[in-house]
Backbone as JSON Lines, residues from 0, in Angstrom:
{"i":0,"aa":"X","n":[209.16,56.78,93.32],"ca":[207.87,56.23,93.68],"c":[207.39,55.36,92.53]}
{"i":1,"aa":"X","n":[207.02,54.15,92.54],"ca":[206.42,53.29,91.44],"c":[204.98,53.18,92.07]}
{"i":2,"aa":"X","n":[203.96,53.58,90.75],"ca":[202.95,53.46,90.68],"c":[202.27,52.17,89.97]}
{"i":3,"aa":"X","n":[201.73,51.48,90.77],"ca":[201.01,50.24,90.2],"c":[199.46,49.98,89.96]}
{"i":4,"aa":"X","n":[198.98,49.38,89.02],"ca":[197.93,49.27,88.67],"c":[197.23,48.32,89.64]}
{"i":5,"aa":"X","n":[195.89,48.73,90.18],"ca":[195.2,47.67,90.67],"c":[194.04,47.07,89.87]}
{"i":6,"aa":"X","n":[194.26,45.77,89.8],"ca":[192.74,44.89,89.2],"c":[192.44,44.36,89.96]}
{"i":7,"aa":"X","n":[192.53,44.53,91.72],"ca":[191.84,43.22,92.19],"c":[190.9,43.75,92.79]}
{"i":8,"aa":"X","n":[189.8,44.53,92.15],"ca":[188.36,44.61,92.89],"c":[187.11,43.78,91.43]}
{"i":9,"aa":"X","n":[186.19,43.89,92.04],"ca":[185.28,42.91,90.85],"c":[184.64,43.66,89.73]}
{"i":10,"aa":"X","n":[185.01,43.34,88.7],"ca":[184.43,44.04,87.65],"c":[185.16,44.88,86.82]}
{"i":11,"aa":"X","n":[186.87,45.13,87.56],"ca":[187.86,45.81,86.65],"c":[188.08,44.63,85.74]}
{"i":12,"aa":"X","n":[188.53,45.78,84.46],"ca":[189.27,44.85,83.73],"c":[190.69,45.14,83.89]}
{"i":13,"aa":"X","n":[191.65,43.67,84.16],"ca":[193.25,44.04,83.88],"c":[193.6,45.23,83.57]}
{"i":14,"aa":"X","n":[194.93,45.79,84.01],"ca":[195.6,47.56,83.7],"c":[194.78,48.11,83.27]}
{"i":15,"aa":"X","n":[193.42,48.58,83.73],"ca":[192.93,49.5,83.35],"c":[192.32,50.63,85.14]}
{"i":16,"aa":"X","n":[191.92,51.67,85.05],"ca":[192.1,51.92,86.46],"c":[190.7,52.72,86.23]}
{"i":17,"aa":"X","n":[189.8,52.67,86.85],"ca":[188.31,53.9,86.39],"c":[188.71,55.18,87.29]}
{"i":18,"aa":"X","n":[188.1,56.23,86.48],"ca":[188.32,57.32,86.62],"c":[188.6,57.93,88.04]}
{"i":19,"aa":"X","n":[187.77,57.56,88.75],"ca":[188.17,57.71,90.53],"c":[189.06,56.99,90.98]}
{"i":20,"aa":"X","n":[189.65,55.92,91.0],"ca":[190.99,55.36,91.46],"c":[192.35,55.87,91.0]}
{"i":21,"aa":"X","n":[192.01,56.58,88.95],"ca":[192.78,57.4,88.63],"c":[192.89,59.06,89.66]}
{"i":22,"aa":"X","n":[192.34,59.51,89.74],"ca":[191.97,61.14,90.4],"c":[192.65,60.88,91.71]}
{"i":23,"aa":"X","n":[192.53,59.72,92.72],"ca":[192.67,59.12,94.12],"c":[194.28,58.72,93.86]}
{"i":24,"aa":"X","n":[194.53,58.71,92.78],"ca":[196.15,57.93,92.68],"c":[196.95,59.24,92.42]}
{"i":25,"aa":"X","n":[196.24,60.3,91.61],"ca":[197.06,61.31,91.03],"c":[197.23,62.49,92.36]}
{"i":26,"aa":"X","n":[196.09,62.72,93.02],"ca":[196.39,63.11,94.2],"c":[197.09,62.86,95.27]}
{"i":27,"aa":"X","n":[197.03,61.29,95.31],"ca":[198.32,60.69,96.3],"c":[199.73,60.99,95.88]}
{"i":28,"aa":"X","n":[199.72,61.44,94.72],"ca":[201.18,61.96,93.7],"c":[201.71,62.82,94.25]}
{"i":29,"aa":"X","n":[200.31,63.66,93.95],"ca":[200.56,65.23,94.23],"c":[200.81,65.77,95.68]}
{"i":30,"aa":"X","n":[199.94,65.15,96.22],"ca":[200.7,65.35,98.14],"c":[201.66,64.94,98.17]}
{"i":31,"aa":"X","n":[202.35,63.91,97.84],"ca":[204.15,63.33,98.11],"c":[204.89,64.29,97.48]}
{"i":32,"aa":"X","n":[204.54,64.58,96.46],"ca":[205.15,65.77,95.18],"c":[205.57,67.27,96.6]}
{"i":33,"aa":"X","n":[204.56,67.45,96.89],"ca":[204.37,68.64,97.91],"c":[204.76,68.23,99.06]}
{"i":34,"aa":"X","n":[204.92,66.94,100.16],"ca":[205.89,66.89,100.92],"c":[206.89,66.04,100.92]}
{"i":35,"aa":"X","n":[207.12,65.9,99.89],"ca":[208.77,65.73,99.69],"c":[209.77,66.26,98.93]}
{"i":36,"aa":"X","n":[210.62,66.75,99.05],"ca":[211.41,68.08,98.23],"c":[212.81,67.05,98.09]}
{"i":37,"aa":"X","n":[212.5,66.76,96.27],"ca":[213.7,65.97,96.27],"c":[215.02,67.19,95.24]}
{"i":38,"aa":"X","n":[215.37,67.16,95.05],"ca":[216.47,68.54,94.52],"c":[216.65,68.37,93.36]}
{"i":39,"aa":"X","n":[216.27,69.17,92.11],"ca":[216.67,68.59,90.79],"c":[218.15,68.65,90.48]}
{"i":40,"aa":"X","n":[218.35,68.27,89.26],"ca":[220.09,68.06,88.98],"c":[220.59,69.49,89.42]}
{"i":41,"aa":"X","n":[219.71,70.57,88.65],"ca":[220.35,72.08,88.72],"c":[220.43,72.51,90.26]}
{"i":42,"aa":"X","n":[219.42,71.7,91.14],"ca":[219.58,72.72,92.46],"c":[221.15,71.74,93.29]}
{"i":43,"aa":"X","n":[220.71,70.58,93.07],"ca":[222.21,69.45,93.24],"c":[223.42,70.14,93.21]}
{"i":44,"aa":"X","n":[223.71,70.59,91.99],"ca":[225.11,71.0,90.99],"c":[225.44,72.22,91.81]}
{"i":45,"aa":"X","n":[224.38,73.19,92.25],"ca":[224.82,74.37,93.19],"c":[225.22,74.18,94.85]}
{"i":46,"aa":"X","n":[225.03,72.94,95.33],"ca":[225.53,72.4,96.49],"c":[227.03,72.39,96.97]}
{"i":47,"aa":"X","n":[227.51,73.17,97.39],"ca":[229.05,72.98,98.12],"c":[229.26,72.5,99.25]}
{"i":48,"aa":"X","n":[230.83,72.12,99.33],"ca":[231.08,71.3,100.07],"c":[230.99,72.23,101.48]}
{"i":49,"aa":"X","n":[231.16,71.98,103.25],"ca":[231.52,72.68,104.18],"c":[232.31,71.7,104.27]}
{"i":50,"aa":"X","n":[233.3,72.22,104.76],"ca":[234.69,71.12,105.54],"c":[235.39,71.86,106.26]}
{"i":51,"aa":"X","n":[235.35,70.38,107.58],"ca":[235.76,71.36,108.83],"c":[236.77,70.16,109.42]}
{"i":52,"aa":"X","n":[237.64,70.83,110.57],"ca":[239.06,70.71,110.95],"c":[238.65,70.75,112.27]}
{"i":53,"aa":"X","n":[238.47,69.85,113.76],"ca":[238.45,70.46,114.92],"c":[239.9,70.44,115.26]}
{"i":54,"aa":"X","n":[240.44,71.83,115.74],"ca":[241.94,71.35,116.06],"c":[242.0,70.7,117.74]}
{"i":55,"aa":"X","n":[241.18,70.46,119.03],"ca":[241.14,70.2,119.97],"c":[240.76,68.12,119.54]}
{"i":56,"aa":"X","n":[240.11,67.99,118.29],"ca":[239.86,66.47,118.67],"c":[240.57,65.51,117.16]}
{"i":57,"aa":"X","n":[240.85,66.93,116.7],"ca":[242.23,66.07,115.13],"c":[240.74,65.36,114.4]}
{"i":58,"aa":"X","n":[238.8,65.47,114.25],"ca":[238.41,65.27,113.7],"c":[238.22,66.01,112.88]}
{"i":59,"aa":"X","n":[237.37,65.27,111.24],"ca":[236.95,66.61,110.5],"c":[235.65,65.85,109.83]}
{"i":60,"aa":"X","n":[235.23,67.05,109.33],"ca":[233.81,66.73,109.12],"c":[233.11,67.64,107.56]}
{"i":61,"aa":"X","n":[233.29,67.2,106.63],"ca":[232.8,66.99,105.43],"c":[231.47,67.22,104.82]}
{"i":62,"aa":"X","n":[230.1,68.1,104.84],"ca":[228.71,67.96,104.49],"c":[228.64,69.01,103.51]}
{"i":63,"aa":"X","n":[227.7,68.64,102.48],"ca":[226.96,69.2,101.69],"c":[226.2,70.21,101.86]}
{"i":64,"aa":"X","n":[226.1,71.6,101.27],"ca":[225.69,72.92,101.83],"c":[225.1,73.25,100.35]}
{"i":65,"aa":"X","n":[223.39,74.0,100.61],"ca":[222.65,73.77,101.29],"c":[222.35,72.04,101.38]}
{"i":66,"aa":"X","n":[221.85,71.89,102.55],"ca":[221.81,70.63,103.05],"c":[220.42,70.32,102.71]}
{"i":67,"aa":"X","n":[220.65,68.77,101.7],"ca":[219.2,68.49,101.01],"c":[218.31,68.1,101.99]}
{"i":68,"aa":"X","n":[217.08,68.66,102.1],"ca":[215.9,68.19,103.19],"c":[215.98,66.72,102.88]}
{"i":69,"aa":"X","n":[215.85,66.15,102.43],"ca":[215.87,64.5,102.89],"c":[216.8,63.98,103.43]}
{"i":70,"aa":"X","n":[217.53,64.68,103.92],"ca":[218.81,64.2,104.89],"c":[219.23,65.28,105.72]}
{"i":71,"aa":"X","n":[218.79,66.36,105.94],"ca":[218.95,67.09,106.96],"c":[219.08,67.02,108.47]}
{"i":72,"aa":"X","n":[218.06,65.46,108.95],"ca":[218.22,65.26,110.49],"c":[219.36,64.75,110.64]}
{"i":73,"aa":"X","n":[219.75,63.97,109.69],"ca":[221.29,62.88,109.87],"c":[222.13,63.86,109.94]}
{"i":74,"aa":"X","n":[222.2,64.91,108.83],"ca":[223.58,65.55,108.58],"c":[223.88,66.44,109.49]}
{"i":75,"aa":"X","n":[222.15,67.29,110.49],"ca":[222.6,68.16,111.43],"c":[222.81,67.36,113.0]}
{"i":76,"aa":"X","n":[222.66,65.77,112.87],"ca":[223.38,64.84,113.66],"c":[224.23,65.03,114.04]}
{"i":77,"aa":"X","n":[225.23,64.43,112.42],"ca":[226.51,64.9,112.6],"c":[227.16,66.05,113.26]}
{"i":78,"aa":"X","n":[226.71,67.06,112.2],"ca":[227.22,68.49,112.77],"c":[227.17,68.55,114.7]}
{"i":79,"aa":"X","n":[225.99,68.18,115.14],"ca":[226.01,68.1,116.08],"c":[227.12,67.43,117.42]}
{"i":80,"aa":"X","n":[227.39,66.33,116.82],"ca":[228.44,65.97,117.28],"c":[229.64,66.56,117.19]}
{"i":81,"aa":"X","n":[230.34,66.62,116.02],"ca":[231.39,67.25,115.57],"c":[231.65,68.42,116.38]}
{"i":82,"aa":"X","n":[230.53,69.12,116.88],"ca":[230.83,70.44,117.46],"c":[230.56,70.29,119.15]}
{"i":83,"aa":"X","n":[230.29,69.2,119.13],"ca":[229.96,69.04,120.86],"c":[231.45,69.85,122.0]}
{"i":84,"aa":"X","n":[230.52,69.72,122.98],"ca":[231.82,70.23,123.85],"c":[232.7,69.15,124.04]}
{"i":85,"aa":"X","n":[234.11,69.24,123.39],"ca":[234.94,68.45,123.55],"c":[235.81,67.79,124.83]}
{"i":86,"aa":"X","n":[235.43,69.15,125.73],"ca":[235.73,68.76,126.99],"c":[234.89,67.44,127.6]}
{"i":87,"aa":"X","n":[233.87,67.62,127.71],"ca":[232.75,67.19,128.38],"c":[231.95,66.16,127.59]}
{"i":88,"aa":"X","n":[232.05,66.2,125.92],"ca":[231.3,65.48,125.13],"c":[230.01,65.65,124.91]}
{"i":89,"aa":"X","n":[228.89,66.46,125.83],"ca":[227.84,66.83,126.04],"c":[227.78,67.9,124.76]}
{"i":90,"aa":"X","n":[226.27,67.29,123.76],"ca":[225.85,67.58,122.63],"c":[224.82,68.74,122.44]}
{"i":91,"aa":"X","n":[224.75,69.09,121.36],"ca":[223.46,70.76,121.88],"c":[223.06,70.61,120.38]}
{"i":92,"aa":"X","n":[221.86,71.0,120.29],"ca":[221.58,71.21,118.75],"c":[222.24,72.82,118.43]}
{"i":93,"aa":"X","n":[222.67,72.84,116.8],"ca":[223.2,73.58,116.45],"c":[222.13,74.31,115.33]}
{"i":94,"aa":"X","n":[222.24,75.81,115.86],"ca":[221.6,76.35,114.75],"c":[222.23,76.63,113.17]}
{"i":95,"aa":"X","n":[221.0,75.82,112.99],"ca":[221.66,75.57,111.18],"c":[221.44,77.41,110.59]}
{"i":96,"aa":"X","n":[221.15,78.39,111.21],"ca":[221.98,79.7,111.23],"c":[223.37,80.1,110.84]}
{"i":97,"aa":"X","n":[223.75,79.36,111.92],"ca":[225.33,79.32,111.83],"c":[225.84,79.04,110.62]}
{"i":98,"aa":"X","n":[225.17,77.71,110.13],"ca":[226.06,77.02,108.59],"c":[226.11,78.04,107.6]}
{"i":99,"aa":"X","n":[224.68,78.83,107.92],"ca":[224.39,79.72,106.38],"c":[225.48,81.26,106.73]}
{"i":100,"aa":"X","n":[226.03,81.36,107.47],"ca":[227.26,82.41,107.98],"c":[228.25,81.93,107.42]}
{"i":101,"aa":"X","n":[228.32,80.49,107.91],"ca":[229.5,80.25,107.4],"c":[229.96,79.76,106.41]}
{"i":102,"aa":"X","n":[228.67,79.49,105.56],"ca":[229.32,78.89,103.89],"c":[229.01,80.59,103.14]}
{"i":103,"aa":"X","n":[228.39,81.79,103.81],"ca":[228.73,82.84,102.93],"c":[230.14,83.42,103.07]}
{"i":104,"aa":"X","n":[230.66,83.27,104.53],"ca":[232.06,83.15,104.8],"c":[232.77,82.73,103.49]}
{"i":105,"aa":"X","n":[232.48,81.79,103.71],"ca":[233.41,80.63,102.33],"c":[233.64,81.23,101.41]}
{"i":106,"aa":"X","n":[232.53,81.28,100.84],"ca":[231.96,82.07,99.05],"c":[232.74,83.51,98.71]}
{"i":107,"aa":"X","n":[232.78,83.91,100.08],"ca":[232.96,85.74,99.99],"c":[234.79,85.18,100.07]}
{"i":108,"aa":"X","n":[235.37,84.7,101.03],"ca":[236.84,84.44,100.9],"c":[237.66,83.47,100.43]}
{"i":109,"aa":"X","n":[237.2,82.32,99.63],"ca":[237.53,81.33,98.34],"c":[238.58,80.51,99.89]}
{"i":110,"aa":"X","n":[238.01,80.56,100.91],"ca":[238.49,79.64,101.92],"c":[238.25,78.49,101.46]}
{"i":111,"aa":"X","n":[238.97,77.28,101.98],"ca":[239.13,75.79,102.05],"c":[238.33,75.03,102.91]}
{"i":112,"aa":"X","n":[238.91,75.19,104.21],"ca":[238.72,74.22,105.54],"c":[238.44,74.81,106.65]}
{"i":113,"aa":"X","n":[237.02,74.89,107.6],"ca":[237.28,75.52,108.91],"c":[237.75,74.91,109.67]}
{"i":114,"aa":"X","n":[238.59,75.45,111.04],"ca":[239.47,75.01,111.59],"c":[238.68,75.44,112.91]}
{"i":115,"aa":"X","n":[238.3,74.73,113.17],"ca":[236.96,75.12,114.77],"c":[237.95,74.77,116.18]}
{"i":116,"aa":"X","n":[237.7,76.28,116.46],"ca":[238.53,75.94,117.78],"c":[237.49,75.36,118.94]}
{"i":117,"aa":"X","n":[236.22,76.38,118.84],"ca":[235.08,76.04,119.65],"c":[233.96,76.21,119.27]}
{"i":118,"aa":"X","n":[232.88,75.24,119.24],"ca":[231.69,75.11,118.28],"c":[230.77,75.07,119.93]}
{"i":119,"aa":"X","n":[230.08,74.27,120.42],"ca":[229.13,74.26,121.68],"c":[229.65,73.89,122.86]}
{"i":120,"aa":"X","n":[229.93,74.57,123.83],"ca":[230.04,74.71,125.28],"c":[229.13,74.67,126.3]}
{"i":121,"aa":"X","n":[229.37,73.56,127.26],"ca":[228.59,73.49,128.38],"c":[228.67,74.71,129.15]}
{"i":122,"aa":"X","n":[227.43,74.95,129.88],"ca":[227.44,75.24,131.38],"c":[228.84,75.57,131.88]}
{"i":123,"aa":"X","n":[229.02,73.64,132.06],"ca":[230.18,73.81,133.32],"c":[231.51,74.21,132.56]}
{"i":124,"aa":"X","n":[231.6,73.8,131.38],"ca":[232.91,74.3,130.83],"c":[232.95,75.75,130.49]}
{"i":125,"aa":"X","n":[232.24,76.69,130.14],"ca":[231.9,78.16,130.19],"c":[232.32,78.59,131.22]}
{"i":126,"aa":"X","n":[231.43,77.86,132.25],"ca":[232.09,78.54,133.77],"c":[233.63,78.45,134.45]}
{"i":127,"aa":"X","n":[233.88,77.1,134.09],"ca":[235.48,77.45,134.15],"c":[236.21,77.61,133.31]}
{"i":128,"aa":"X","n":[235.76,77.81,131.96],"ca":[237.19,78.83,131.21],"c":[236.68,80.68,131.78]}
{"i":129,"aa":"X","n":[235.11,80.79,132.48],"ca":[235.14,82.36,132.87],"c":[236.2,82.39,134.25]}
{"i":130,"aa":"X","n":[236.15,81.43,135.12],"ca":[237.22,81.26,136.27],"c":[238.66,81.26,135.7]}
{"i":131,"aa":"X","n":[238.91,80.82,134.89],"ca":[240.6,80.76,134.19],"c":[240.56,81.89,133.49]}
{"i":132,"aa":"X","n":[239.81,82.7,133.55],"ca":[240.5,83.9,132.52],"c":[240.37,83.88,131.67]}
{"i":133,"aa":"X","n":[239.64,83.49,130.96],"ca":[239.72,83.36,129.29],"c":[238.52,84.64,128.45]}
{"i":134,"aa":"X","n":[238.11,85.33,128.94],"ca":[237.4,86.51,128.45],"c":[236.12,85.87,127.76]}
{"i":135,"aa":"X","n":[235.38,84.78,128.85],"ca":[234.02,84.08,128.2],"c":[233.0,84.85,128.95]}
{"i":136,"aa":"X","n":[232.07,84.95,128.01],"ca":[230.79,85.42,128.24],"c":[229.88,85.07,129.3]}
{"i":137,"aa":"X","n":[229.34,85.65,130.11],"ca":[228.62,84.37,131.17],"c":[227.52,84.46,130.39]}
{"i":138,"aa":"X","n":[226.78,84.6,129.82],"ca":[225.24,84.46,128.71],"c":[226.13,83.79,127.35]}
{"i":139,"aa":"X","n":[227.29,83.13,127.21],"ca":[227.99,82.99,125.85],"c":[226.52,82.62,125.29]}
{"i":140,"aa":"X","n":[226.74,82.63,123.77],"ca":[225.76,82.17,122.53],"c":[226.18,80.39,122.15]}
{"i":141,"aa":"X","n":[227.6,80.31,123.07],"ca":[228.18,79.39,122.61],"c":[227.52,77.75,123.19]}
{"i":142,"aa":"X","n":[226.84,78.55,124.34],"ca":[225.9,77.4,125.41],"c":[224.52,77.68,124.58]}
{"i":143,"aa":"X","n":[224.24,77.84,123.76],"ca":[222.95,77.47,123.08],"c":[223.53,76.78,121.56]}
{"i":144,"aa":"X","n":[224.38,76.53,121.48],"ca":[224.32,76.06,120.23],"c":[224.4,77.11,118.87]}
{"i":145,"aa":"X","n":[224.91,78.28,118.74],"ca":[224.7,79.61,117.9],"c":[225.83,80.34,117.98]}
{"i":146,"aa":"X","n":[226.8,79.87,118.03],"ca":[228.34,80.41,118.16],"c":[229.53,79.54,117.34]}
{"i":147,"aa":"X","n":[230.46,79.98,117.32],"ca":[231.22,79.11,117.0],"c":[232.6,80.31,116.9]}
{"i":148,"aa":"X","n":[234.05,79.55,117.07],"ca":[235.11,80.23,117.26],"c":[236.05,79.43,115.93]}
{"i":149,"aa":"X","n":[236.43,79.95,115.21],"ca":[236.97,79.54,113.62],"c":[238.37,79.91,113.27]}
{"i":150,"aa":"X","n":[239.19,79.49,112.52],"ca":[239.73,79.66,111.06],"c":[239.38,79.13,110.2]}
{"i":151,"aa":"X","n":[239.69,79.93,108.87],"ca":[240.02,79.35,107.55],"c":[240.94,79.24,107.15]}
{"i":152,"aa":"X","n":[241.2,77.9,106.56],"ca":[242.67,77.48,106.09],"c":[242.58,78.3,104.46]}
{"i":153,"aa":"X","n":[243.62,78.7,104.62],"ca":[244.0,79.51,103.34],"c":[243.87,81.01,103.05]}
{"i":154,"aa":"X","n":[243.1,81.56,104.33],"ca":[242.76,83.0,104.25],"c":[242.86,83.53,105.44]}
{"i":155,"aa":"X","n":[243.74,84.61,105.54],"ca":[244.2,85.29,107.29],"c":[242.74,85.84,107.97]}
{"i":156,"aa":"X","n":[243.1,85.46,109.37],"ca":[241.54,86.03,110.12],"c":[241.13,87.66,110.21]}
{"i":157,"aa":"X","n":[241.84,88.26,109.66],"ca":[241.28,89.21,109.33],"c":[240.4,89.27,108.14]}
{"i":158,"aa":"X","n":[240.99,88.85,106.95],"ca":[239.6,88.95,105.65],"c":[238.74,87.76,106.74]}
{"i":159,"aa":"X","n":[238.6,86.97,107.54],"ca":[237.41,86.16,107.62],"c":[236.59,86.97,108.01]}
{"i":160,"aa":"X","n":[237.48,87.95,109.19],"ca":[236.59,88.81,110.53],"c":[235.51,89.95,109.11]}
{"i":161,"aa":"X","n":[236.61,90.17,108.09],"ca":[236.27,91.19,106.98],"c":[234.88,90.75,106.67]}
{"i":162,"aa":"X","n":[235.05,89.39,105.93],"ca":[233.9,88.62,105.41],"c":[232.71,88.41,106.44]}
{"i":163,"aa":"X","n":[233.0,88.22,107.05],"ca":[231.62,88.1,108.46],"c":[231.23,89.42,108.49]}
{"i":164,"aa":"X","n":[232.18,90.67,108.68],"ca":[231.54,91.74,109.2],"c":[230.54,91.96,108.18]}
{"i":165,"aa":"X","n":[231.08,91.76,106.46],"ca":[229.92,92.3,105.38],"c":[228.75,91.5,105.39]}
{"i":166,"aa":"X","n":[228.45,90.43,106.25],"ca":[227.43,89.91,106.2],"c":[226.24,90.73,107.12]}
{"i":167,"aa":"X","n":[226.45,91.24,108.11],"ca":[225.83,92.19,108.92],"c":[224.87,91.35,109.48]}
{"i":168,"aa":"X","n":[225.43,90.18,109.97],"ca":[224.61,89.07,110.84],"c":[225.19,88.95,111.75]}
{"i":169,"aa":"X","n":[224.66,88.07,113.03],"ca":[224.97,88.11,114.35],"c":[225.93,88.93,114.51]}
{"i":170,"aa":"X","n":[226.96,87.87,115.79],"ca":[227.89,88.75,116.02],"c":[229.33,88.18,116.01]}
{"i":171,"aa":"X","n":[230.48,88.98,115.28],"ca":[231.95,88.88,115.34],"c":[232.92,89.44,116.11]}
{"i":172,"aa":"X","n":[233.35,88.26,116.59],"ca":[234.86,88.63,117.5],"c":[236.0,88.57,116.81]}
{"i":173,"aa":"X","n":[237.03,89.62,117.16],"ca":[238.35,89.41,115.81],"c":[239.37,89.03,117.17]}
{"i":174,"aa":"X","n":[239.54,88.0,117.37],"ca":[240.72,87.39,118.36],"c":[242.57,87.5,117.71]}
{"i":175,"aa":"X","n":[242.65,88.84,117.43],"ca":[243.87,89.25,116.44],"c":[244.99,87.83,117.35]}
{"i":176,"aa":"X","n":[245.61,87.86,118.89],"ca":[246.13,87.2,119.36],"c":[246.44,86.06,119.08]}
{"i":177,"aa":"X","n":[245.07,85.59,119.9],"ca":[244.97,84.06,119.55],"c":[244.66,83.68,118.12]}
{"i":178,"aa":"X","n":[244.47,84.31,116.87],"ca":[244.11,84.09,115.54],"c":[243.18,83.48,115.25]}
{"i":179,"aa":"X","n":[242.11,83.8,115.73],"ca":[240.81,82.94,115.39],"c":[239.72,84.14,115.18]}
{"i":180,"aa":"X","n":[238.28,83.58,114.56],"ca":[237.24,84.82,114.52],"c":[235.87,83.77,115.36]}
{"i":181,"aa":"X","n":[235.42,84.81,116.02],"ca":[234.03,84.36,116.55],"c":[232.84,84.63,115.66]}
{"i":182,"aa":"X","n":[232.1,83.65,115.11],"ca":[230.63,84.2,114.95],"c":[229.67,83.22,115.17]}
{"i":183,"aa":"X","n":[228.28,84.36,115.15],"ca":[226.96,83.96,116.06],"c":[225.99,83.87,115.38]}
{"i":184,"aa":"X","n":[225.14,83.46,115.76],"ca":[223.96,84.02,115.13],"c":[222.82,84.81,115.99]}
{"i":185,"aa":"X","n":[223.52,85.42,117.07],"ca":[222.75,86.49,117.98],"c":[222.85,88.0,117.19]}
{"i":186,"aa":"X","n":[222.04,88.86,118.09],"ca":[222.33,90.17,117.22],"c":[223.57,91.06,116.26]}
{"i":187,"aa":"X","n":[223.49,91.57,115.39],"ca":[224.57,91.85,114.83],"c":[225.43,93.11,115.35]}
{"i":188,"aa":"X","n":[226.42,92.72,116.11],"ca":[227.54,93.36,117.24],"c":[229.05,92.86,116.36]}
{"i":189,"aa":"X","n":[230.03,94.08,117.08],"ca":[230.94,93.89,116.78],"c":[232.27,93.95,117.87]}
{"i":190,"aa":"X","n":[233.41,93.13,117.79],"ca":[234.06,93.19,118.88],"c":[235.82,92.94,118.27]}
């Protein structure tokens, strides 16, 4: 923010500001100060990376965790996309819930890369993977945006399922089979 001097009312002298235009300027400071949260170096330096792998669209997707409020609508944009239903393309907001699961995921198992099998599901695609058999939820968490179906590259899905369970948040599926882990950010259940 650059603060500039005003002289153009009658009777100032050049760079000088009287006491009420000073008080009126320092307060305009102080409200921006208070709604805008810019991150100092130290809160910066504690920022990690999330990086993610969709294996259904061969994209990946790269953001900064915690995600600095002055860029939060863009970055949960992104996210948004990235996790859309790939079938269908149809977008859902994602609860930024989820991220904070899954970068303690991270932290707790010195994982790399998530490898998202399924991040947000329509309606209609829910309903026919529940017609094909696929053991989907008809209330999934996954049609609100608060789910997501994972690996981590570098760590077997069991320590992930491990790492989720010690979080004692939403809820985890251990898909031993298919090798993937489910988590939510609905009640904390186990499966």
């Amino acid at each position: 923010m650059t603060v500039t001097k005003r002289t153009d009312r009658v009777g100032d002298k050049p760079g000088l500001l009287s006491r009420r235009q000073f008080l009126k300027g320092m307060a305009a400071v102080a409200a921006c100060a208070v709604t805008v949260e810019i991150p100092s170096i130290s809160e910066a330096s504690v920022r990690e990376r999330l990086s993610f792998y969709h294996t259904h669209t061969g994209e990946t997707l790269t953001v900064c965790y915690p995600i600095a409020p002055r860029c939060e609508r863009k970055v949960m944009e992104e996210i948004n996309y990235f996790l859309r239903d790939f079938r269908t393309g149809d977008l859902h907001d994602i609860d930024p819930g989820l991220l904070d699961i899954l970068y303690h995921i991270k932290r707790k198992s010195g994982g790399r890369v998530y490898e998202v099998i399924s991040g947000y599901r329509s309606p209609a695609t829910n309903r026919m993977l529940r017609r094909r058999g696929h053991g989907v939820a008809l209330h999934s968490l996954h049609m609100k945006g608060k789910a997501i179906d994972i690996r981590l590259t570098g760590v077997n899905t069991l320590t992930v399922r491990n790492c989720a369970l010690s979080l004692r948040r939403g809820g985890v599926g251990y898909y031993r089979k298919s090798d993937f882990v489910h988590v939510d950010t609905g009640r904390f259940r186990v499966w």
